[in-house]
Every structure is written in C-alpha cells, then in structure tokens.
C-alpha positions in Angstrom: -85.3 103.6 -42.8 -87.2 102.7 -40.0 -85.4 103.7 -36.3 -86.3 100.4 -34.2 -85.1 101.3 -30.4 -85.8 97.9 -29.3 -88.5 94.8 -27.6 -91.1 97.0 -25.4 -92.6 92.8 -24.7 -93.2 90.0 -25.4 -96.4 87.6 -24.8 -96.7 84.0 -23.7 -99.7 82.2 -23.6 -100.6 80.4 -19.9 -103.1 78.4 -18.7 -103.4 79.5 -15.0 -101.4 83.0 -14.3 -101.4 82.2 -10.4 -99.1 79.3 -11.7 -97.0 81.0 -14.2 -96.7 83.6 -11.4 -95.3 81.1 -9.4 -92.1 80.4 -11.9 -91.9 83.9 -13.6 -92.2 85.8 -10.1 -91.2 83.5 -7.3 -88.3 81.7 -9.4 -87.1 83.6 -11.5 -87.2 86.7 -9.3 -89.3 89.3 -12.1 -91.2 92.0 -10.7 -94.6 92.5 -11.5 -96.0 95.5 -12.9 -99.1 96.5 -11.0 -100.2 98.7 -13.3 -102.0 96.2 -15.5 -105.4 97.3 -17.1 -108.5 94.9 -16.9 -107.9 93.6 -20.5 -110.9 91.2 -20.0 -109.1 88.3 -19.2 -106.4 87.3 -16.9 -103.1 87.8 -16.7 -99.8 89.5 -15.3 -97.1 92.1 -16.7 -93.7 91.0 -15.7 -90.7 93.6 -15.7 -87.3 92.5 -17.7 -84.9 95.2 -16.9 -86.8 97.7 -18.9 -89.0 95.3 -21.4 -91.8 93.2 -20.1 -93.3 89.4 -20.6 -97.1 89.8 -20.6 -98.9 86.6 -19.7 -102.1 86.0 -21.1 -103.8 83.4 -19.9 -106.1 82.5 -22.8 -106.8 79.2 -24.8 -104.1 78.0 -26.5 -103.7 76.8 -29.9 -100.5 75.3 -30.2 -99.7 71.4 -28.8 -98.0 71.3 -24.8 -96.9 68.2 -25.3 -94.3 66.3 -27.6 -92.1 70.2 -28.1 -88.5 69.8 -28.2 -86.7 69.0 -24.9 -84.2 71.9 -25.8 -86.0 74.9 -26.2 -83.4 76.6 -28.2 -85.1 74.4 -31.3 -88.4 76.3 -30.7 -90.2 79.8 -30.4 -88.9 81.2 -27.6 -88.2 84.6 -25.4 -84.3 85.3 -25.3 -83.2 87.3 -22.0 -80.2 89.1 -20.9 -78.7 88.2 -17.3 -76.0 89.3 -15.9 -74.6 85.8 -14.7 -76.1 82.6 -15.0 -75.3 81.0 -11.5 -77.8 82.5 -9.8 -80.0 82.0 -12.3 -79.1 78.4 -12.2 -79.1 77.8 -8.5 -82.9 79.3 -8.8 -83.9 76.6 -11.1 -81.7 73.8 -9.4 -84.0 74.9 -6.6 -87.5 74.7 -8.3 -86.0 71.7 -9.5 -86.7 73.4 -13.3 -85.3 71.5 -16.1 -82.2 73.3 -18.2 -80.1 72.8 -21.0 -76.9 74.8 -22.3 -77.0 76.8 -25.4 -75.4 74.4 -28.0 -73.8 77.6 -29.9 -71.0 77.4 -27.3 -71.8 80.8 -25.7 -72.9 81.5 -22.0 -76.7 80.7 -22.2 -79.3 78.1 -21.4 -82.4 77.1 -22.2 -85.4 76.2 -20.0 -89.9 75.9 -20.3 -92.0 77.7 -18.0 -95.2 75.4 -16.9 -97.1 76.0 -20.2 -94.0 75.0 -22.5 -93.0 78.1 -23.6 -89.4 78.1 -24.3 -87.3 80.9 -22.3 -83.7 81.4 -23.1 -80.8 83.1 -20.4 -78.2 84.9 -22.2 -75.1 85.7 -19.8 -73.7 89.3 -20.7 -75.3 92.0 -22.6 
C-alpha cells in the first residue's frame, strides 16, 4: 500500500507571471518562494501553508474563453483557509469575480487571470 503524505504542488499554466503575480501575490496575500531554479522559462513558486502553486508561464493548450462561469464545474486547485471573509473582502477589492460552493459547505469558487479555476475551502 502506498503511504501518500499529501499535495507537495500544484501547476497552473499563465500567460504573463508578472500578471498572475499580481492576483496570486498582491491579492491573494501568497508568499513567494525565492528559491526558484532557472527552469528555462518563466515563472513563480507560490507558498500554500506548506504546499506550493508553481506558475508556469508556457503556451497553453486548453481554450480561455467559453469555461464555466463557476469554477467548481472545471479543473481546478482546492485550498484550505482559515475564514473566508478576508478572503472575500480581498477579492471584493480586486473587484475578482466569486461564486459559492453549490455543495452547501463554506467554500467559493473564483479564476485567476488565465482561467484557471481556484477553489477556498473554510476550515481544515
């Protein structure tokens, strides 16, 4: 049986990091991990609590456009917070597009500028 311990990251796909930077960093408040290697293209490591988002900005090969407006109904990244409100006020600020988890627990659902679906999970 294999011993999985948990999610070391996940990737997303961007098209400019400076811009994805400017959501994953300046709104949603994740640190970034300076210790990065030149991979050979750009991109950013993002801290989660003790996971990571890497951000690859490379060409990608899925549609932007026509995705579903809840994110919940598409690939996406599911994250842990401790209370949504902030989390909420910080989009409400950026002026970031949301939806509530349809399941009827604490969560919502939002896009980061390339389309790729995040999901905020309140609680552990």
């Amino acid at each position: 049986m294999i011993d999985y311990l948990g999610i070391a990251h996940a990737s997303v796909l961007v098209a400019d990091t400076a811009r994805a930077l400017a959501f994953y960093r300046d709104v949603l408040g994740m640190r970034v991990d300076p210790g990065r290697p030149d991979l050979g293209y750009p991109g950013a490591w993002l801290w989660v609590g003790g996971q990571q988002i890497h951000l690859i900005e490379l060409p990608n090969p899925d549609p932007v456009t026509g995705r579903p407006v809840h994110a919940g109904r598409d690939r996406h990244t599911a994250i842990h917070v401790g209370s949504l409100e902030p989390l909420k006020a910080a989009l409400d600020r950026a002026e970031v597009a949301y939806t509530a988890s349809r399941s009827g627990r604490r969560a919502l659902f939002c896009r980061d500028p390339d389309g790729n679906g995040l999901e905020f999970i309140e609680g552990t």
